[in-house]
TIKEBA-895765 format. One record per residue (C-alpha): x, z, y. Coordinates in Angstrom, 2 decimals. Layout:
# TIKEBA-895765
+---------+---------+---------+
|       X |       Z |       Y |
+---------+---------+---------+
|       X |       Z |       Y |
...
+---------+---------+---------+
***
This chain:
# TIKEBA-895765
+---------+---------+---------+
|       X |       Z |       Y |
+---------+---------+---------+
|   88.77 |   93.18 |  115.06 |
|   88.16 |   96.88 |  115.28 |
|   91.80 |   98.90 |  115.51 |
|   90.55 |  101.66 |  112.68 |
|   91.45 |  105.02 |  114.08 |
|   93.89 |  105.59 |  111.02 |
|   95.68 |  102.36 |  111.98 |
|   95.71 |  103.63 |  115.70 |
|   96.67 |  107.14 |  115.53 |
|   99.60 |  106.24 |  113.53 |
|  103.13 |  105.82 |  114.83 |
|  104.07 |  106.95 |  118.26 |
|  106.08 |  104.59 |  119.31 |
|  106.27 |  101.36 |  118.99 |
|  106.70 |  100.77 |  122.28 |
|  108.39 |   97.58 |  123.50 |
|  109.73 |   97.73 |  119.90 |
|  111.40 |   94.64 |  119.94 |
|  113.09 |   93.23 |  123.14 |
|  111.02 |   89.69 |  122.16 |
|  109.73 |   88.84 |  125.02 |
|  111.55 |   86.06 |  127.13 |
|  113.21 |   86.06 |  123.64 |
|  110.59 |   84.87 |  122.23 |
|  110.49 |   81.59 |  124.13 |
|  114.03 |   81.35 |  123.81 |
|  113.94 |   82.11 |  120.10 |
|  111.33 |   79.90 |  119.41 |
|  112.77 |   76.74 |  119.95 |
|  115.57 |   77.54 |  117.73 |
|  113.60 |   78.79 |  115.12 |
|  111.68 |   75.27 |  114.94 |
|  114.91 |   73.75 |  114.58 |
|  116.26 |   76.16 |  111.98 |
|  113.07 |   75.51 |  109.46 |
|  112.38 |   79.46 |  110.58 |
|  115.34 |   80.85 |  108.20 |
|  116.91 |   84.37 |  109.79 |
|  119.52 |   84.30 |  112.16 |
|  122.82 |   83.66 |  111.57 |
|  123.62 |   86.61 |  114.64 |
|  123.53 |   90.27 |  114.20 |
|  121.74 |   92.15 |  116.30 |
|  123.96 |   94.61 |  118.57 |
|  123.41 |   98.18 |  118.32 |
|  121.67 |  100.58 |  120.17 |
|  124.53 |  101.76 |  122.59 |
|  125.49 |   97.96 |  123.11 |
|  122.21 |   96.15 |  123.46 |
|  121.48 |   98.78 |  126.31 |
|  124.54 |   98.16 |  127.58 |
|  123.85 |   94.60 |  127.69 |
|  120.53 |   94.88 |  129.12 |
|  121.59 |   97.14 |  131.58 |
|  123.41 |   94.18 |  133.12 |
|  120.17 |   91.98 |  134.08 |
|  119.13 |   91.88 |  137.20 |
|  115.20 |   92.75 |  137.83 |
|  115.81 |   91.37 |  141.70 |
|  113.52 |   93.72 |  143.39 |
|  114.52 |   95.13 |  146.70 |
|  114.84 |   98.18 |  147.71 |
|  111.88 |  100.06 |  148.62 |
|  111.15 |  103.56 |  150.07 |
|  107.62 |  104.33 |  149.10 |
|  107.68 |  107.69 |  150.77 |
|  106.40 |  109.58 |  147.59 |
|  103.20 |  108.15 |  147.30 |
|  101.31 |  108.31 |  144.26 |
|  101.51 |  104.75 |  141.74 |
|   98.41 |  104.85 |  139.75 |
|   97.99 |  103.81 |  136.00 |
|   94.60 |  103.83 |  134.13 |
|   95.19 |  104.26 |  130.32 |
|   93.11 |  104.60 |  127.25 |
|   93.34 |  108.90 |  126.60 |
|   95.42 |  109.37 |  123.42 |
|   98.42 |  106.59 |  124.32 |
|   99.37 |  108.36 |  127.38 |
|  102.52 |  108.90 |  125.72 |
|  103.07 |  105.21 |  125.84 |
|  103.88 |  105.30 |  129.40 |
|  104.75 |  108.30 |  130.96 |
|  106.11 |  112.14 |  130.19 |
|  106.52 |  114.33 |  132.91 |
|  109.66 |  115.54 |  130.89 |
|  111.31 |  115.43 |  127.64 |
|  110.39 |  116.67 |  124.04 |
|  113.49 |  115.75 |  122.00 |
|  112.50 |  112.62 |  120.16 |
|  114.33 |  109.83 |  120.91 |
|  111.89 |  107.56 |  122.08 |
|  109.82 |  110.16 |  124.59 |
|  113.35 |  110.91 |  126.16 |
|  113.39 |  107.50 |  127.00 |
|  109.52 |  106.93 |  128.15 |
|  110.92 |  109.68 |  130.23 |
|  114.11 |  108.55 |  131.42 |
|  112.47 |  105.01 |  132.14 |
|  109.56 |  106.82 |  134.18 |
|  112.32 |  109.28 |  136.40 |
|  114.35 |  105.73 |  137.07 |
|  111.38 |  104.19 |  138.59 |
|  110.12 |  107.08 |  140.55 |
|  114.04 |  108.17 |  141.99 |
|  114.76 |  104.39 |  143.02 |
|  111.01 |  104.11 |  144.92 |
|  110.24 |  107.38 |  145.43 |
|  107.27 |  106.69 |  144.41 |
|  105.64 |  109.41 |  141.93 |
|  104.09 |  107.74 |  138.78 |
|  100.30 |  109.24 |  137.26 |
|   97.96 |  108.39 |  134.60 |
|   94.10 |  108.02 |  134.97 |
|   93.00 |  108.21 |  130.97 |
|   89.58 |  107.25 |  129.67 |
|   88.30 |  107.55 |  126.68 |
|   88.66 |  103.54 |  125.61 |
|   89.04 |  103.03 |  122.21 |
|   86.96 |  100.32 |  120.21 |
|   83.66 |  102.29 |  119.71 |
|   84.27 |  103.82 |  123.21 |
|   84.79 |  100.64 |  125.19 |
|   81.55 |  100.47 |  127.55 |
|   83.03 |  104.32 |  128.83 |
|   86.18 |  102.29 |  129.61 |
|   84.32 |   99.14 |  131.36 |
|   81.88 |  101.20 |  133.34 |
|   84.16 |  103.10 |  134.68 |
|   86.57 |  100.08 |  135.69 |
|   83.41 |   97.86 |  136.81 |
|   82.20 |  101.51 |  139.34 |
|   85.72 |  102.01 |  140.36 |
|   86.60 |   98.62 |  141.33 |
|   82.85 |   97.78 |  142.50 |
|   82.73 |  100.76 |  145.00 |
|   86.14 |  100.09 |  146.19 |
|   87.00 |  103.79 |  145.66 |
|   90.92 |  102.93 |  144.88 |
|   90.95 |  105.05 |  141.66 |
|   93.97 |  103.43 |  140.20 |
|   96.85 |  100.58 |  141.13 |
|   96.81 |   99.21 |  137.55 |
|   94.74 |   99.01 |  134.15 |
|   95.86 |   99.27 |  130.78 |
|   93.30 |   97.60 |  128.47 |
|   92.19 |   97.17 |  124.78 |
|   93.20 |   93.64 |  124.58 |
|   90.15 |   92.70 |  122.24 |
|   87.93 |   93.57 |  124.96 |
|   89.29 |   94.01 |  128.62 |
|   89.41 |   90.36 |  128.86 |
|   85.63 |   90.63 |  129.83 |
|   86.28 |   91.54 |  133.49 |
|   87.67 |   88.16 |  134.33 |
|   84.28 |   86.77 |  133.96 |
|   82.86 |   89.04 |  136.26 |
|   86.10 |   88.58 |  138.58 |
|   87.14 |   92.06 |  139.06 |
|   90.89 |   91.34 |  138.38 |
|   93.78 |   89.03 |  140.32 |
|   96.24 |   86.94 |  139.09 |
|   99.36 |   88.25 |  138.40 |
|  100.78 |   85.27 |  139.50 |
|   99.73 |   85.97 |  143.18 |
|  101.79 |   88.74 |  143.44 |
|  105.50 |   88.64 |  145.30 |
|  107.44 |   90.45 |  142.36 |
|  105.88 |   89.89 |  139.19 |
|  108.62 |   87.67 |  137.58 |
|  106.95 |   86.06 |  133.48 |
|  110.48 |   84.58 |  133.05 |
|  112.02 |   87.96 |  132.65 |
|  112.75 |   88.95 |  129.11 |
|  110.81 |   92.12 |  129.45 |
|  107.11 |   89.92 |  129.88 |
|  106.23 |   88.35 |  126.93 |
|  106.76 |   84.08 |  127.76 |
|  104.30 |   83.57 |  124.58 |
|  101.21 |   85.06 |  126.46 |
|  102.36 |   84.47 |  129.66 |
|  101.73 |   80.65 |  129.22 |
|   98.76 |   81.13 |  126.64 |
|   97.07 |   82.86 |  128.88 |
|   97.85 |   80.96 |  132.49 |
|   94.66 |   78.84 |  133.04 |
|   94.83 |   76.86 |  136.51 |
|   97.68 |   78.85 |  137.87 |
|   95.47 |   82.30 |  136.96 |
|   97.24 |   84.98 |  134.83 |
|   95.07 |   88.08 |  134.67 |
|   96.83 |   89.64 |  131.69 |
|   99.91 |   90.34 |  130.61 |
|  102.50 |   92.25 |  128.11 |
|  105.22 |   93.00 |  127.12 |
|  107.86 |   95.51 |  126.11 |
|  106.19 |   97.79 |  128.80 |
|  103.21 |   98.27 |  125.79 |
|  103.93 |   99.97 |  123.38 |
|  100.84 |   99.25 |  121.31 |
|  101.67 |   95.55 |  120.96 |
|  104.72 |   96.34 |  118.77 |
|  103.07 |   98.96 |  116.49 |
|  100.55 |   96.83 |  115.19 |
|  102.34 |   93.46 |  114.34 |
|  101.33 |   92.59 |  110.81 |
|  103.38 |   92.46 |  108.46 |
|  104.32 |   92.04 |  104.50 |
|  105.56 |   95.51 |  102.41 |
|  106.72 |   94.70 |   99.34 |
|  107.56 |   97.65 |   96.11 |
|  111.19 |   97.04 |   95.01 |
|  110.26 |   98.43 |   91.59 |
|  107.00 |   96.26 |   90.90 |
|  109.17 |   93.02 |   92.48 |
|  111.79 |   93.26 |   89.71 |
|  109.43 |   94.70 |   87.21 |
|  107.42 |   91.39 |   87.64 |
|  111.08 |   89.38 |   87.91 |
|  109.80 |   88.01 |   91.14 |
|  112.41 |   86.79 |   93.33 |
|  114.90 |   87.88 |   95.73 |
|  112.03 |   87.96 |   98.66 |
|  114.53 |   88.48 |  101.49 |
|  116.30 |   85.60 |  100.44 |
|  113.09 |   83.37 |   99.27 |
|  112.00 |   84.48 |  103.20 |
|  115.32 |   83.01 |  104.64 |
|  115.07 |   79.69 |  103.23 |
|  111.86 |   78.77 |  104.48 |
|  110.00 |   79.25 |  101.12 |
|  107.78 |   81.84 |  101.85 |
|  104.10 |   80.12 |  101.73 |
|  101.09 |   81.03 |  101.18 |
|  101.13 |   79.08 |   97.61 |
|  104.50 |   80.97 |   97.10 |
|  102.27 |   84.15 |   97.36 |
|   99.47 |   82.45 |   95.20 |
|  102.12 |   81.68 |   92.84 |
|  103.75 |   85.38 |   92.46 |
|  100.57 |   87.18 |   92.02 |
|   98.77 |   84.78 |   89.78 |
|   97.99 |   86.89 |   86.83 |
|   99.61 |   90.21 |   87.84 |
|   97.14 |   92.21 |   87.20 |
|   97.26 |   96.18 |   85.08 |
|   93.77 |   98.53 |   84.05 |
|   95.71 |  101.19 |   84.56 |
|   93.38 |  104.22 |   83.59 |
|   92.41 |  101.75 |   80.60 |
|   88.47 |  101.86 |   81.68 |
|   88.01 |   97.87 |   81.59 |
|   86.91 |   97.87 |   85.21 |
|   89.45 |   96.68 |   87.36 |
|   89.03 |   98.65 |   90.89 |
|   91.38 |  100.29 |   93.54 |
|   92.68 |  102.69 |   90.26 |
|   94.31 |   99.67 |   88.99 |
|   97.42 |   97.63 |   89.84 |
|   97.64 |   94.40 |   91.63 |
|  100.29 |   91.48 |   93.13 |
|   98.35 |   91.61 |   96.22 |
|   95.98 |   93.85 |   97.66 |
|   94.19 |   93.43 |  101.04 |
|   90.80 |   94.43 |  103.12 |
|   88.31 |   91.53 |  104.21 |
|   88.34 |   93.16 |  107.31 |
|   90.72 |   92.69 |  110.42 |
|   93.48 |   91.53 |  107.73 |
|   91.61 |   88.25 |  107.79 |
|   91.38 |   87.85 |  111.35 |
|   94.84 |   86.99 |  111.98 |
|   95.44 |   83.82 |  109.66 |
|   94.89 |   81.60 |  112.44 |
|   97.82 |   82.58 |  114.51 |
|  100.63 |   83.02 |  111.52 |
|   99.06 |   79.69 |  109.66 |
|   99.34 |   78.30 |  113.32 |
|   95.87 |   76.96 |  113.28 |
|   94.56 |   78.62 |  116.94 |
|   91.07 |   79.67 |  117.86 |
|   91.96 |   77.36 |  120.87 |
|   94.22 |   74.46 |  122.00 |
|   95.20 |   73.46 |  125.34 |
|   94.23 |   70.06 |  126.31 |
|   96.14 |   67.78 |  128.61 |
|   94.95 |   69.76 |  131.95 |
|   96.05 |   72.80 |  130.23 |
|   92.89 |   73.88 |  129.56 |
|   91.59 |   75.98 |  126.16 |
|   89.64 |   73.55 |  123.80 |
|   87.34 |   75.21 |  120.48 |
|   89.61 |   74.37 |  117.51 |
|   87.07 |   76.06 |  115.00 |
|   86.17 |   73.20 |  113.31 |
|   89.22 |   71.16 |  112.93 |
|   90.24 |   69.53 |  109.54 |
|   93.00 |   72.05 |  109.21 |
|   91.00 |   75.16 |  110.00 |
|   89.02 |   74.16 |  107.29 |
|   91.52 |   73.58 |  105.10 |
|   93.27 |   76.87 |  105.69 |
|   89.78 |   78.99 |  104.67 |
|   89.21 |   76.94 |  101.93 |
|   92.91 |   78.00 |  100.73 |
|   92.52 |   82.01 |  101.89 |
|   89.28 |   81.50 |   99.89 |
|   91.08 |   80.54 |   97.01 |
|   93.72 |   83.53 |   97.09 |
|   91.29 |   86.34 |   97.44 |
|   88.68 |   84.68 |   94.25 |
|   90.41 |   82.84 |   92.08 |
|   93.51 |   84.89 |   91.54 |
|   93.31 |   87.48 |   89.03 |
|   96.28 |   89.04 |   90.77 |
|   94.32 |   89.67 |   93.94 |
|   92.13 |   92.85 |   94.89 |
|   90.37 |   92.49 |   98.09 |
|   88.31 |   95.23 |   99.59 |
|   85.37 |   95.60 |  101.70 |
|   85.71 |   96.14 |  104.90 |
|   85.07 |  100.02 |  106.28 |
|   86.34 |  102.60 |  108.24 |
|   88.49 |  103.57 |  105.40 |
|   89.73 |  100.49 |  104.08 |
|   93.39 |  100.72 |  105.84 |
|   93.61 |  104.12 |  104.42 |
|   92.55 |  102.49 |  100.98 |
|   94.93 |   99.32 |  100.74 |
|   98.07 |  101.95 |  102.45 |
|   97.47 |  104.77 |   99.24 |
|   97.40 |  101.86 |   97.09 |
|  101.08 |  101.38 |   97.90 |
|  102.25 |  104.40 |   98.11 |
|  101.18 |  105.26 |   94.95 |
|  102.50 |  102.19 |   93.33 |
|   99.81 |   99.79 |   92.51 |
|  101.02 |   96.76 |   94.39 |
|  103.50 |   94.26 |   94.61 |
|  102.80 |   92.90 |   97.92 |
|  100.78 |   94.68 |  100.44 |
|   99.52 |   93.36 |  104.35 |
|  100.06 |   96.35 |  106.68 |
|  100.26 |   97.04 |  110.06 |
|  103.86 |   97.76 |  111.09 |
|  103.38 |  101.50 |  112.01 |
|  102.27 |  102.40 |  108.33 |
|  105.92 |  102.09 |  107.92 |
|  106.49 |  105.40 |  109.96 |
|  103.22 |  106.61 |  108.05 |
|  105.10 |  106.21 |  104.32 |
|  108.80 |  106.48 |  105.05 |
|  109.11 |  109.68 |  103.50 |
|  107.02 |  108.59 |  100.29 |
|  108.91 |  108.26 |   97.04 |
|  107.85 |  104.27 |   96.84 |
|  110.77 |  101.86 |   97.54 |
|  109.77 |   99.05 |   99.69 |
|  111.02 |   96.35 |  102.14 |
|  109.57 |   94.82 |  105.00 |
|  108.97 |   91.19 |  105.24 |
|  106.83 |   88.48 |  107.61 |
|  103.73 |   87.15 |  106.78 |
|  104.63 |   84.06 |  105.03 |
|  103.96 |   80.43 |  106.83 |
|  100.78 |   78.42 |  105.43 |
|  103.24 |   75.86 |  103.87 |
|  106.46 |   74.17 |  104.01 |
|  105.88 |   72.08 |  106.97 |
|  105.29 |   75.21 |  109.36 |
|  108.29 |   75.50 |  110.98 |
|  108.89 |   78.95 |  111.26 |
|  107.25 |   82.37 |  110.48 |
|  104.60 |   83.44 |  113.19 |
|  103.71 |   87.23 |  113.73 |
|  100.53 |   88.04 |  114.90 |
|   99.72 |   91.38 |  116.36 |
|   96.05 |   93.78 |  115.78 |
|   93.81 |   93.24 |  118.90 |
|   94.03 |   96.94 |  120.19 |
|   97.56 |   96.19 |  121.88 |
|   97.49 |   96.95 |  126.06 |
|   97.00 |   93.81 |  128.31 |
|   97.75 |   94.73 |  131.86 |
|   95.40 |   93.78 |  134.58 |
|   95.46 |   94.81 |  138.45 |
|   91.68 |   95.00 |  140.34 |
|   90.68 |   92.40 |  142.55 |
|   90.34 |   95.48 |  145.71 |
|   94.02 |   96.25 |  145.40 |
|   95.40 |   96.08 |  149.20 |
|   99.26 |   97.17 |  148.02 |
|  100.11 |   94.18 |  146.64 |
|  103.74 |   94.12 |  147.20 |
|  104.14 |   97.91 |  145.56 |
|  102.14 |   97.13 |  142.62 |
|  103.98 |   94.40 |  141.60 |
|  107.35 |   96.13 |  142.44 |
|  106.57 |   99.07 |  140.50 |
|  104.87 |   96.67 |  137.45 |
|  108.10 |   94.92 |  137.14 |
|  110.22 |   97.78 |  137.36 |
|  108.47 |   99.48 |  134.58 |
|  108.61 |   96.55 |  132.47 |
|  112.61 |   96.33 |  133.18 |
|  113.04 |   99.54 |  132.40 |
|  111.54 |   99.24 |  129.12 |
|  113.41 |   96.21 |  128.10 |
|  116.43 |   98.48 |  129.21 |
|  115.85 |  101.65 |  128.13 |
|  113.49 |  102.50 |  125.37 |
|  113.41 |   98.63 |  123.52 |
|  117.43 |   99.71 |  122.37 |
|  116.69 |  102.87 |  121.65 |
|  113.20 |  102.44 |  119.62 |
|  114.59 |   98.99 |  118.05 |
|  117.95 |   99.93 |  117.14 |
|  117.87 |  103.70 |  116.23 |
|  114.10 |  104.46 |  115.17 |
|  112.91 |  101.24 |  113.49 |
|  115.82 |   99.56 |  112.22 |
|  117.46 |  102.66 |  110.99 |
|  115.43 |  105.87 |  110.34 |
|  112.02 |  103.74 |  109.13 |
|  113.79 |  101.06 |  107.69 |
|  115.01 |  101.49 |  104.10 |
|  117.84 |   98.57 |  103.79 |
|  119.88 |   96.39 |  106.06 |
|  117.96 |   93.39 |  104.89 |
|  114.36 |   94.90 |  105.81 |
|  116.09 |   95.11 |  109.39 |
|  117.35 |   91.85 |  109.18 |
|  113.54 |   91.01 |  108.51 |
|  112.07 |   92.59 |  111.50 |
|  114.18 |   90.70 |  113.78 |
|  112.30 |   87.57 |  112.01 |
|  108.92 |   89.35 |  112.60 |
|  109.82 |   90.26 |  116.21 |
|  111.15 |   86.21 |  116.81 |
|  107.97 |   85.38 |  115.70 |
|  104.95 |   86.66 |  117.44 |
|  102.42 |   84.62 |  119.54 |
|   98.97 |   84.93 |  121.23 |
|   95.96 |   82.76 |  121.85 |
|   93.65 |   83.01 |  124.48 |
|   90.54 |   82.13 |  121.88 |
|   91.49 |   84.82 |  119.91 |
|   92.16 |   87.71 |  122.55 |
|   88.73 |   86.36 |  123.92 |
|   87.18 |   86.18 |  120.80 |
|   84.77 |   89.45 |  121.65 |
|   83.75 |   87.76 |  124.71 |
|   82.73 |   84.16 |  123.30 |
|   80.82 |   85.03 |  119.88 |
|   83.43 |   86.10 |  117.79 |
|   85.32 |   82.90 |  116.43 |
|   88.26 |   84.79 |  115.52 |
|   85.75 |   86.45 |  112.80 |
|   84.57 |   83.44 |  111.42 |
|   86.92 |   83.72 |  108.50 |
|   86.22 |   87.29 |  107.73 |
|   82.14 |   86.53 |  107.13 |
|   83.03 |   83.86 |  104.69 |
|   85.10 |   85.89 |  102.86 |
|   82.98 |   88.86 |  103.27 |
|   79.44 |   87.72 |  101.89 |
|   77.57 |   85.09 |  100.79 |
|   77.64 |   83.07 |  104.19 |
|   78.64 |   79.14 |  102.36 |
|   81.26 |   77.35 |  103.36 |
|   83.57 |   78.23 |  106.52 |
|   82.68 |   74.82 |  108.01 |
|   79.11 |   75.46 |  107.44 |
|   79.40 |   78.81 |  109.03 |
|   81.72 |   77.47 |  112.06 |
|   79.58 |   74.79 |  112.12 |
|   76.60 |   76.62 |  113.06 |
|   78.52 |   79.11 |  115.83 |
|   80.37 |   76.17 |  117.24 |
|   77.84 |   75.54 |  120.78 |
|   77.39 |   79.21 |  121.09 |
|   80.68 |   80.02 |  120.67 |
|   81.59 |   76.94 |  122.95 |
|   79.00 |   77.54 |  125.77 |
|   80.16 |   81.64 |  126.09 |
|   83.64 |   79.88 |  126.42 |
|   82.93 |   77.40 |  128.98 |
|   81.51 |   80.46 |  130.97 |
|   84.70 |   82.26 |  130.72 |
|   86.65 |   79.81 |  131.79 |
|   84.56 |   79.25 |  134.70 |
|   86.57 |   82.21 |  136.46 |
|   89.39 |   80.54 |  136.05 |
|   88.59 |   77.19 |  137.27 |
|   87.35 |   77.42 |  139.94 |
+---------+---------+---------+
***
């Protein structure tokens, strides 16, 4: 769960990367239909999808705000993310910038950041200073930007309103992501939301790199084309690896000097199985309420089968989880010695000038019957929240949405089109692959609240990590604590 500080000083900007969002819902039931094979339509470019966007309507009114200050608190280090008091000449600040001058001209309104130190290690700075803020009513700041993993806390202690109580905030818009939107509505309450307004949700999608050389060195198949017809599986992967092994520095110990099919951490890399195998932390029952799914049939099913990838594949180096293990499995590809390697998207900017030839690709689906590829994104991606002793209702959620408007408008195109797609990406079909990755990314309110329940989206890594037994023995013996902290959590929104 823990966004390594390689993993989150990387990449700039990955803000609003993709213009998913209401696309997402859109996409998705298309992509069910379609057996989750790439779209048949191209993606417009830069000039034309802002053009495009430019046309939809964010139906606010017009409001004079008479200069007054519009708050934001942010974790210190992504200010960048959401406002520049002018521009520096990369493409994607000029258009944080632009988007933040369009807001404050048409409100006059005058935008400012409040930044806290808040990354993982630092989040109790982050919550104290919310929980004093909010708790002495001292109106410090008109909005919060939060770790996801861990600002969902608050709405236990019911310091935060529903979005969905405010007169502008509009989750059908493409710029809010539908996906969480709905995940994370419990009886009419959304407390949290993103969408192409956070940047940090798009940098860390997971994804698939794959070394051109090694894939036709090892005659393994065209992967852009095995991920457009559906057969990209986990026993596809299985399958490809099995056996491709190389002792490299001829020392008989196979270790991270040696080459591999697959190489991966037993850290955060296993967390995330759940929501691209599409076997959630939590299901909604009837009353739309979030049910434990730990110890379902198919969970099992799915460790048992990650299980058998990372042990009983000869083509498969996993590595302990520490504080440099991203750093580890990302040299390990750059320096050619593997096939297939799970990254977090923004390693891409990290590598793009190394000599390795790669491609980009989605995780693949657990098996044939998933009907499309699912994207899951690293926990440290901002959820936006608004406190409970707000009084200007109307100009928070007028200046909320307009932010998230301009986004979609301006910096999606520009980040999408011009930055990923063309100067990270090495090939038209590695583009054609991110709009997969983008089509396909969901949430789950177990999983975003795993820190606050006992840790069931974790499960997974312990079995993997140690001697723990089985997965259902371990779930099995979490499942009432993990159960009763959720029940508590939901309590806020229930009642």
């Amino acid at each position: 769960m823990k966004l390594t500080q390689r993993c989150a000083a990387a990449a700039l900007a990955l803000l609003l990367v993709f213009g998913l969002l209401a696309a997402v819902s859109c996409s998705d039931a298309a992509s069910e239909q379609s057996g989750g094979t790439a779209s048949d339509t191209a993606e417009p470019d830069a000039t034309d999808m802002k053009s495009l966007r430019a046309k939809v309507s964010d139906d606010l009114p017009d409001k004079d705000y008479e200069g007054a200050a519009f708050t934001i608190m942010v974790r210190q280090g992504m200010e960048d993310h959401f406002y520049l008091e002018e521009q520096t000449g990369d493409i994607v600040d000029d258009a944080v910038y632009s988007r933040g001058l369009s807001v404050e001209t048409r409100f006059n309104v005058k935008l400012q950041l409040f930044p806290v130190q808040g990354g993982w290690n630092e989040q109790t700075t982050y919550l104290t200073a919310i929980r004093q803020s909010v708790l002495s009513g001292d109106n410090a700041f008109d909005c919060i930007e939060g770790y996801a993993a861990y600002i969902g806390t608050f709405a236990s202690e019911k310091l935060f309103g529903s979005w969905l109580d405010l007169p502008y905030i509009n989750t059908s818009k493409p710029w809010w992501s539908q996906d969480a939107a709905d995940e994370f509505t419990i009886n009419g309450r959304l407390f949290f939301l993103t969408g192409d307004f956070a940047l940090s949700l798009w940098k860390n999608f997971y994804v698939i790199l794959f070394n051109k050389t090694l894939v036709e060195d090892y005659r393994f198949p065209d992967m852009y084309e095995l991920v457009r017809s559906g057969g990209w599986t986990l026993d596809k992967l299985k399958e490809l690896v099995r056996g491709v092994s190389s002792d490299l520095n001829g020392d008989s110990v196979m270790d991270d000097r040696d080459l591999y099919g697959y190489a991966t951490s037993r850290g955060h890399f296993m967390d995330m199985f759940h929501l691209v195998f599409n076997k959630p932390i939590t299901i909604k029952d009837e009353n739309g309420i979030p049910q434990l799914n730990i110890m379902s049939e198919e969970m099992v099913t799915m460790a048992d089968a990650l299980l058998d990838l990372l042990y009983n594949n000869t083509g498969v180096y996993s590595i302990p989880e520490t504080g440099e293990s991203d750093a580890q499995m990302r040299e390990m590809f750059v320096q050619g010695q593997v096939v297939l390697s799970p990254q977090c998207l923004n390693v891409v900017e990290i590598i793009r000038d190394s000599e390795t030839d790669f491609g980009i690709i989605p995780y693949p689906k657990f098996d044939e019957t998933q009907q499309r590829y699912r994207t899951a994104s690293q926990d440290g991606y901002s959820l936006f929240c608004y406190p409970i002793t707000q009084t200007e209702l109307e100009m928070c959620s007028i200046i909320i949405e307009a932010l998230a408007a301009e986004s979609y408008k301006q910096v999606v195109p520009v980040y999408y089109e011009v930055a990923l797609k063309s100067k990270y990406s090495r090939d038209d079909e590695s583009a054609e692959m991110l709009d997969i990755i983008r089509d396909g990314v969901v949430f789950n309110f177990g999983a975003i609240n795993s820190a606050n329940i006992g840790g069931p989206v974790q499960l997974i890594r312990q079995v993997v990590s140690g001697p723990q037994g089985s997965y259902a023995r371990v779930a099995k013996s979490n499942e009432k604590p993990i159960a009763k902290r959720l029940e508590k959590l939901l309590e806020a929104y229930l009642e």
